[in-house]
MIPAMAR-52433 format. One record per residue (C-alpha): x, y, z. Coordinates in steps of 0.05 Angstrom, whole numbers, plus 32768, in hexadecimal, padded with zeros to 4 digits. Example, Ala and Ser with C-alpha at 12.3 -4.5 7.8 and 13.67 -1.06 7.14 Angstrom:
BEGIN
80F67FA6809C 81117FEB808F 
END
This chain:
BEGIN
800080008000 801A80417FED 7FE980738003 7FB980718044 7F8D80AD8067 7F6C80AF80AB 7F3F80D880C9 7F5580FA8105 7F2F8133812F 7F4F816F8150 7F57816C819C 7F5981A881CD 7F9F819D81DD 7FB4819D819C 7F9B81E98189 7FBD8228819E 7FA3826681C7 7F828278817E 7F608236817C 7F908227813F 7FB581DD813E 7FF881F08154 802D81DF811E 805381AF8141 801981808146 8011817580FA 805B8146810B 8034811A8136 7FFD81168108 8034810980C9 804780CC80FF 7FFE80B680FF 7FF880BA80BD 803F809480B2 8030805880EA 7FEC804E80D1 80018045807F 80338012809C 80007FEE80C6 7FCE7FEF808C 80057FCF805C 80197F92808B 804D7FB480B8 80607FC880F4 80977FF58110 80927FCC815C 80AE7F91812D 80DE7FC18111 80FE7FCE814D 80F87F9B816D 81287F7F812B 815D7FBA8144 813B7FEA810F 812280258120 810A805D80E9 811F80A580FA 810980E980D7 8143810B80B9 811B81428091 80DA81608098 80C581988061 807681B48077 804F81E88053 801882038080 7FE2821A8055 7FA3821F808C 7F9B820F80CC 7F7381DE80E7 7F4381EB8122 7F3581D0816A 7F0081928155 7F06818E810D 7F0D815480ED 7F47815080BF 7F5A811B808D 7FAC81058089 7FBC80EE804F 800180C28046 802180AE800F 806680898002 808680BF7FD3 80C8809C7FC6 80EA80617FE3 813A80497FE1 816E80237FFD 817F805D802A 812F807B8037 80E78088803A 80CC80CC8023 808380CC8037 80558104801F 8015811E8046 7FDD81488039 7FB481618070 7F6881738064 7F29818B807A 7EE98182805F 7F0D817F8011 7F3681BE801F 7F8C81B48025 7FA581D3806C 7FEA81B5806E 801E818B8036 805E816B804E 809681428038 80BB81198073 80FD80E88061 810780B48089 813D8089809C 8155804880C3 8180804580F9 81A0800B8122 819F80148163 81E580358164 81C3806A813B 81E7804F8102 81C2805280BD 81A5800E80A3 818C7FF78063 81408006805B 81247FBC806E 81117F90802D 80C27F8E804E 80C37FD5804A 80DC7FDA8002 80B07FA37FF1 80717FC38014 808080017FF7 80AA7FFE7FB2 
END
């Protein structure tokens, strides 16, 4: 599977004084977004690391176009944008009812436990090439 969306609404603690979603919470909803495409395509990053793997972001790029709102429900859309040896580049699109608030590249790479770069696994490239 290549591309996955979910649902997700806005919770108080997530908004700022303006009742705006504070920026840094669209990461956590990228990570949502990212754990949940893996889950729907037959992995699991628990596995992962529990195989000494472990998948760390090395680059996020985020356009903020609107904010979302204290108990909207937005719509995070992940895709696999380009996979190698060496990384994942997943792309997201945030929504709300049809309309683009955020777009967002994130690369992605795994690490040993040393924090040594690894190959990306062969289920991942299979899962996702």
């Amino acid at each position: 599977m290549r591309e996955h969306e979910i649902e997700l609404r806005v919770r108080y603690d997530e908004v700022d004084a303006m009742g705006f979603v504070h920026h840094s919470n669209y990461l956590r909803y990228f990570e949502i977004g990212r754990t949940e495409l893996l889950r729907a395509s037959g992995g699991c990053y628990r596995d992962m690391e529990a195989a000494g793997q472990w998948v760390v972001v090395v680059h996020v790029d985020c356009r903020y176009r609107k904010p979302a709102r204290y108990d909207d429900v937005i719509t995070v859309r992940t895709r696999i944008d380009k996979v190698t040896v060496g990384k994942i580049v997943h792309a997201y699109e945030i929504t709300c009812n049809q309309e683009t608030l955020v777009t967002a590249s994130v690369t992605l790479v795994v690490i040993d436990q040393q924090g040594n770069p690894q190959r990306v696994p062969e289920e991942l490239l299979e899962l996702y090439g």
